[in-house]
C-alpha positions as CSV (number, residue, x, y, z in Angstrom):
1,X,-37.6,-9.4,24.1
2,X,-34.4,-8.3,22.0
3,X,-33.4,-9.2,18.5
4,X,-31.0,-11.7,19.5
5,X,-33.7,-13.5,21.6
6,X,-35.9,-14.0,19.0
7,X,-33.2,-14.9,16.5
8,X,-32.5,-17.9,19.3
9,X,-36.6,-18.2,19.5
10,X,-36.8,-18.8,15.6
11,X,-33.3,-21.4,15.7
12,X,-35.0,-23.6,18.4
13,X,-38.1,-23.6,16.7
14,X,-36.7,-24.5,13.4
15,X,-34.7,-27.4,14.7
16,X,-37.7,-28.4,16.7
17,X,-40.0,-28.2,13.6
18,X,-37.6,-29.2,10.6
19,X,-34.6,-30.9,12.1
20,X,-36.1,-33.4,14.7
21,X,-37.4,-36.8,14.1
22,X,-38.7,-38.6,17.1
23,X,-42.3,-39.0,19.5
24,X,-43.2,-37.9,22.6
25,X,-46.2,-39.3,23.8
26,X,-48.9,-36.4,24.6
27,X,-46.1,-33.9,22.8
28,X,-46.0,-32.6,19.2
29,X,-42.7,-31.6,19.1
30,X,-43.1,-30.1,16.1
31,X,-46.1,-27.6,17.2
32,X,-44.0,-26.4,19.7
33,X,-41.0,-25.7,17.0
34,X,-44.0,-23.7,14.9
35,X,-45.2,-21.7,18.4
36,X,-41.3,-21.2,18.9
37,X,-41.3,-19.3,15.8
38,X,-44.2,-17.9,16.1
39,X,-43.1,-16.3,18.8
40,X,-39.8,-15.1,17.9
41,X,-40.9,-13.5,14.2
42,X,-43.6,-11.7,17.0
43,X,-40.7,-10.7,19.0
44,X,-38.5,-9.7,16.3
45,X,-41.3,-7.1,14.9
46,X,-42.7,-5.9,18.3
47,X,-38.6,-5.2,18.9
48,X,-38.2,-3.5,15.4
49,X,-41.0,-1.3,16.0
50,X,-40.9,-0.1,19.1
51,X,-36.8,0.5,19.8
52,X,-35.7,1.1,16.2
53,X,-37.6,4.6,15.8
54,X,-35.9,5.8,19.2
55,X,-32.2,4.7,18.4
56,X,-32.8,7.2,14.5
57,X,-34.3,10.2,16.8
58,X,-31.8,13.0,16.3
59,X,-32.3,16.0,18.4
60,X,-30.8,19.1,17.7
61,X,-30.7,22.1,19.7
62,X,-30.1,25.8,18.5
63,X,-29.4,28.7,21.0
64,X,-29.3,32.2,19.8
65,X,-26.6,33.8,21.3
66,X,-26.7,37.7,21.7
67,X,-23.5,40.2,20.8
68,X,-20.4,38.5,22.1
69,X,-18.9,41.4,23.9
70,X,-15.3,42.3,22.4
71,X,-12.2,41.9,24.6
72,X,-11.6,45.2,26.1
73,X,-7.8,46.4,25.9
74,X,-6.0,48.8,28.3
75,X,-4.0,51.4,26.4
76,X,-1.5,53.6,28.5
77,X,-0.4,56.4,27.1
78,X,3.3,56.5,26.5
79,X,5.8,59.4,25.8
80,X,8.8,59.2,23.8
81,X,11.4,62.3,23.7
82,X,13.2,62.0,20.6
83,X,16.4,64.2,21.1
84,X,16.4,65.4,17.4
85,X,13.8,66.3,16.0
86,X,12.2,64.5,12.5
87,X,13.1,66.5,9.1
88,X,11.7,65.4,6.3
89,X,15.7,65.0,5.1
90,X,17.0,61.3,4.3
91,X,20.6,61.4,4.8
């Protein structure tokens, strides 16, 4: 039974119990509008405390995670031939 069904259990009870005026014969239509919501305040709690503590569960997982290995780069070795050599002279 879900919330909204035992809102609708507690509405049809209520018009039965308050809102309704008239006699069936071998029928209190007003103890059925009290069992109606009877049954849907039962409803309402028995939904409240067995689905609500599941929806608020948070689970959180943690992994440890070893040395993250470093991108290896490729150096080549390159030459240059300067034609002149480097003085120390700024011209």
């Amino acid at each position: 039974m879900g919330i909204g069904f035992s809102i609708l259990l507690l509405a049809v009870g209520a018009v039965l119990t308050f809102a309704l005026d008239f006699q069936v014969v071998g029928v209190d239509i007003q103890v059925i509008g009290w069992i109606l919501m009877a049954a849907g305040v039962l409803g309402l709690i028995l939904t409240l405390v067995v689905f609500m503590p599941r929806r608020r569960q948070v689970v959180t997982e943690t992994h440890t995670v070893g040395a993250v290995p470093q991108a290896q780069t490729t150096r080549t070795m390159s030459s240059t031939v300067d034609d002149q050599p480097t003085t120390g002279e700024i011209r």
